[in-house]
C-alpha positions as CSV (number, residue, x, y, z in Angstrom):
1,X,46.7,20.3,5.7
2,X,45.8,17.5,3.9
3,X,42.6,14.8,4.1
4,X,42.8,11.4,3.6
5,X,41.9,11.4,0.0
6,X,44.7,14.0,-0.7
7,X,42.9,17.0,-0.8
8,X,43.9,20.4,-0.3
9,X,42.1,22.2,2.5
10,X,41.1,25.7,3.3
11,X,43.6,28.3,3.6
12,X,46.5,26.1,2.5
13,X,44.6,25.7,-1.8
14,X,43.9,29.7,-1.3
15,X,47.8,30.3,-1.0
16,X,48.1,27.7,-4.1
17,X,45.9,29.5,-6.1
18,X,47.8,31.6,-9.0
19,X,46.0,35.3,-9.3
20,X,46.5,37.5,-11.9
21,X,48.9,40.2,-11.4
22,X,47.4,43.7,-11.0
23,X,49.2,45.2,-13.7
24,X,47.0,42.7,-16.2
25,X,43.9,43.2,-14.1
26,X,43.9,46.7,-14.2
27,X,43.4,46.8,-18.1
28,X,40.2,44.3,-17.3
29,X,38.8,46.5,-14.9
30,X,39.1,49.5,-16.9
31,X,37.5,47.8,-19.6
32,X,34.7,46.1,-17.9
33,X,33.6,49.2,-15.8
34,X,33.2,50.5,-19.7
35,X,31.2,47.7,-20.5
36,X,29.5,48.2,-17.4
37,X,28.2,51.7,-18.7
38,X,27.5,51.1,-22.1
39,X,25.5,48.0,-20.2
40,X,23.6,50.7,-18.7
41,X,22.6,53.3,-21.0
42,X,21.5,50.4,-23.1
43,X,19.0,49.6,-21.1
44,X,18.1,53.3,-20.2
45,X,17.5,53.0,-23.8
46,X,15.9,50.0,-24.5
47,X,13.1,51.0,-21.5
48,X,12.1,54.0,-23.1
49,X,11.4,52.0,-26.8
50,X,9.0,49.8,-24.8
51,X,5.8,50.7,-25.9
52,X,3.7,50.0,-22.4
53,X,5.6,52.9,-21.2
54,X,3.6,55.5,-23.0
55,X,0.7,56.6,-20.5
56,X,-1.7,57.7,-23.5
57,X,-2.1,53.9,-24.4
58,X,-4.0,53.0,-21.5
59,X,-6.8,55.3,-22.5
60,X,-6.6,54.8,-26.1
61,X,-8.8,52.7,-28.5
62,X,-6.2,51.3,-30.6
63,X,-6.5,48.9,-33.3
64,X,-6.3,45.1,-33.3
65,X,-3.1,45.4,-35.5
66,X,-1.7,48.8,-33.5
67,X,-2.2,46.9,-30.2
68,X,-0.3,44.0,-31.7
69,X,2.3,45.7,-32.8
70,X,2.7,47.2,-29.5
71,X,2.4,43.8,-27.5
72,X,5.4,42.5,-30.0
73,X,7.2,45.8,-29.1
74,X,6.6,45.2,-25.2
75,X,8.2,41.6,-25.9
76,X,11.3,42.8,-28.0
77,X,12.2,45.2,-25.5
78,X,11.7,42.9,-22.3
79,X,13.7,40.1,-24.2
80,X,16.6,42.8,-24.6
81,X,16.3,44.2,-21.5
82,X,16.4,40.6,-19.6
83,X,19.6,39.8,-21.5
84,X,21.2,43.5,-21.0
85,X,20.2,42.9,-17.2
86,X,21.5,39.6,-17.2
87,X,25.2,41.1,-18.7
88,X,24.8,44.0,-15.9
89,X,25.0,41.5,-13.2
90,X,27.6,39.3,-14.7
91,X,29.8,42.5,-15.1
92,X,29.0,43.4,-11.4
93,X,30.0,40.1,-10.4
94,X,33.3,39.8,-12.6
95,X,34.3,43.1,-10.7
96,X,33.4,42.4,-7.3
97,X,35.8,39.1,-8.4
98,X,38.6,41.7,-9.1
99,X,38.4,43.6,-5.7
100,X,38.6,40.6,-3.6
101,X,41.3,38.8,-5.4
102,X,39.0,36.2,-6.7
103,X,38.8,37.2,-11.1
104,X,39.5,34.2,-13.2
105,X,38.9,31.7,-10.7
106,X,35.6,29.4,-11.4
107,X,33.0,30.1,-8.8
108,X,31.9,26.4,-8.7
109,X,35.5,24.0,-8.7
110,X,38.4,26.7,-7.9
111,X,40.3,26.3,-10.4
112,X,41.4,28.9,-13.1
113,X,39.5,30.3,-15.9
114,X,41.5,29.6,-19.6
115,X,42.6,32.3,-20.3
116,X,41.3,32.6,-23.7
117,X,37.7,32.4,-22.6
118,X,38.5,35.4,-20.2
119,X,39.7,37.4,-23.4
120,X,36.7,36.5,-25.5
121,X,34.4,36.5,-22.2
122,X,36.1,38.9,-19.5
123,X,32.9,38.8,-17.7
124,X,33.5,34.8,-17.0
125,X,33.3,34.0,-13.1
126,X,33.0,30.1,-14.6
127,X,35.6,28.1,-16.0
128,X,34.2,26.4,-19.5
129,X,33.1,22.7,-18.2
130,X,31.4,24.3,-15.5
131,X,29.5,26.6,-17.9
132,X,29.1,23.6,-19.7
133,X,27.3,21.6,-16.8
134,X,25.2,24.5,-15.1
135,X,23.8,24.6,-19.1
136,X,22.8,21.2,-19.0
């Protein structure tokens, strides 16, 4: 059905929409439920570097330069971990996308993801000029 401008509506630009087959989305899925754990150990890692976590701190009179060493530790590791967490959920998300029929489709306009930004970025769930504007 079609609106006075043109524009394709509701279930009639779902049917339109070209999805990947499963035999090229299976490879994907294998690949980002990889990432996915490697994701995760990394930040299993990464929370157990982080100096705050060490109980016999609290009580401890530590030097000016020990406790800043420590405070830039506490930052290295929560800057990694915010990024690691940040690749976690865009994983998640790129799977969930798989499941219901939706990966490499952008998110925002509906139209689908190049290709090659989904082989350099597999985790993409936005096409590049969205990217480009949600950055802005």
């Amino acid at each position: 059905m079609k609106s006075k401008k043109g524009e394709i509506k509701g279930k009639e630009r779902e049917d339109r929409i070209v999805r990947f087959p499963a035999s090229v989305l299976k490879p994907v899925s294998l690949f980002l439920r990889s990432s996915l754990s490697n994701l995760l150990r990394t930040r299993d890692r990464i929370v157990k570097e982080d100096p705050f976590q060490d109980t016999e701190r609290l009580v401890s009179n530590a030097s000016p330069d020990d406790d800043a060493a420590e405070q830039f530790g506490h930052a290295r590791v929560s800057a990694i971990r915010k990024e690691v967490d940040r690749k976690i959920i865009q994983t998640r998300k790129a799977l969930a996308r798989i499941k219901i029929g939706k990966y490499g489709i952008c998110e925002s306009c509906g139209k689908m993801i190049d290709t090659d930004r989904l082989v350099v970025y597999p985790e993409a769930t936005l096409c590049a000029k969205c990217q480009a504007e949600k950055e802005k």
